[in-house]
Steps between C-alpha positions, in 0.01 A plus 500: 500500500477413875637669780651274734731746759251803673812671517602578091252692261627354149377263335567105611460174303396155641808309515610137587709231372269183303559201345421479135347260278721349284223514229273791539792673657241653751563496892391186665631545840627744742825429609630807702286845601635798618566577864457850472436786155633827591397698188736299150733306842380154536635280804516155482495194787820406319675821577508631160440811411297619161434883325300542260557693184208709347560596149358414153633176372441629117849605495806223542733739680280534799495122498900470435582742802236280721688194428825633545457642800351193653822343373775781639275454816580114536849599427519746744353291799760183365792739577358626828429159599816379459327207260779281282363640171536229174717642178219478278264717780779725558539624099159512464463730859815687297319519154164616653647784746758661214144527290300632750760771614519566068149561480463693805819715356286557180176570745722713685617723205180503346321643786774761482424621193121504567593753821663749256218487239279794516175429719165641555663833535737483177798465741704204557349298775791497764831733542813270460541579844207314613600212308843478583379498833302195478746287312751633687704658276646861495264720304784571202567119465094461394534762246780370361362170447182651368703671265631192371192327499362797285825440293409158385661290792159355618501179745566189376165366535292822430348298257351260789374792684348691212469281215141474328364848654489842407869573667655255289564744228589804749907603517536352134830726483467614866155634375614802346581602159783385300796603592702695202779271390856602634809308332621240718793511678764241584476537876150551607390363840164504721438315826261192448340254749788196533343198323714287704440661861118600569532820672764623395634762183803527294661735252522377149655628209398473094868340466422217757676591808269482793576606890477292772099446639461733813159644670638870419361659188691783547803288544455329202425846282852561629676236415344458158589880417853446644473210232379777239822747637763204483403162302802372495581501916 
C-alpha cells in the first residue's frame, strides 16, 4: 500500500487507468492517472469521480452490492442530469435498483436481529429504542417486526444475506421451540410484509382475504382482527 494524500491515515492503493494487452491481458500503457487520492476518493482529469471498496472478494455478495451500486449510481446521475435515458438502459437501471433496495431490506433486517441477540454481556446488543431510532421507526413498530421475523416471516432474500454461514440455520421456526399444535381456525390473520409493495404490510387471513398494503402494523393488526370479528363485512 502507498500513501498518496498526507492528510488520511488508512491505507491507499496505487491507482490509474491502463491499456491492456489483448494477449497477456497485462497493462501496456497508461492512459489516465489520478489528479488527486484522498484516502479510497480518486479524482480524475476527466472529472470523474472513483471510491474504492475494501472488502474480501471470496464472497459474491460483496461483489453483487459493488456492482449494483455502481449501476444505481449511473442511474442516479442520468436522472439528475436530465440525460434522455434508452428503454433497454432504463429497465436495466429499474431491475438493478429494485435488487439493491431487496438486498439492503434483507441486510437491513438481518442486522436487526443481530442487535437483539445477546452480546458479550448475555444481553441483547441494542434496546429497540436505539434501533428504532436509527431506522427511523417508532420503537413498538421494531418489535413488532422482530416478532414476526422470530415468527417465521424472515426477508425475502435472507437467504442472500445469510446463506452458507453459521446464521443460515438460526430462526428455523423463529429459533425457538416448536410451537404446540392449536386446531386451525377458519379466520386466522397476521400482518406480513406486502410482496407486491416493498415497504409496506398487510393483514391476511387463513381463508384468503387480505387488507389493503399500508406502512401501519398496528393498522393492519386492526383490520385483520376486525376481519376475525366480522368475515363476512
Amino acid at each position: 500500500m502507498t500513501t498518496y494524500s498526507p492528510s488520511y491515515t488508512g491505507a491507499q492503493w496505487r491507482i490509474a487507468q491502463v491499456e491492456l494487452d489483448p494477449e497477456t491481458r497485462a497493462p501496456v500503457k497508461t492512459v489516465m492517472e489520478p489528479t488527486e487520492l484522498a484516502g479510497p476518493t480518486v479524482f480524475w482529469p476527466d472529472g470523474t469521480t472513483s471510491y474504492v471498496l475494501h472488502f474480501k472478494g471470496g464472497s459474491a455478495t460483496s461483489w453483487v452490492v459493488a456492482d449494483e451500486a455502481e449501476t444505481a449510481l449511473r442511474a442516479l446521475e442520468a436522472v439528475r442530469g436530465g440525460q434522455e435515458i434508452a428503454p433497454e438502459v432504463l429497465r436495466s437501471y429499474l431491475g438493478t435498483v429494485r435488487r439493491l433496495e431487496t438486498r439492503m431490506t434483507a441486510l437491513k433486517e438481518e442486522l436487526l436481529l443481530v442487535a437483539r441477540e445477546p452480546g458479550p454481556n448475555g444481553r441483547p446488543r441494542l434496546p429497540f429504542r436505539d434501533i428504532g431510532e436509527e431506522l427511523g421507526q417508532h420503537h413498538s413498530t421494531v418489535a413488532e417486526r422482530h416478532q414476526r421475523i422470530l415468527d417465521g416471516d424472515t426477508a425475502r432474500w435472507r437467504h442472500w444475506v445469510a446463506g452458507r454461514t453459521e446464521r443460515a440455520a438460526m430462526y428455523f421456526n423463529g429459533g425457538e421451540l416448536p410451537l404446540t399444535p392449536k386446531p386451525q381456525r377458519e379466520h386466522e390473520t397476521g400482518v406480513y410484509d406486502s410482496q407486491e409493495e416493498l415497504g409496506k404490510v398487510l393483514a391476511r387471513c387463513r381463508c384468503g382475504w387480505s387488507g389493503p398494503a399500508g406502512t401501519n402494523t398496528v393498522t393492519a393488526g386492526r383490520q385483520g382482527k376486525a376481519h376475525e370479528d366480522n368475515p363476512d363485512a
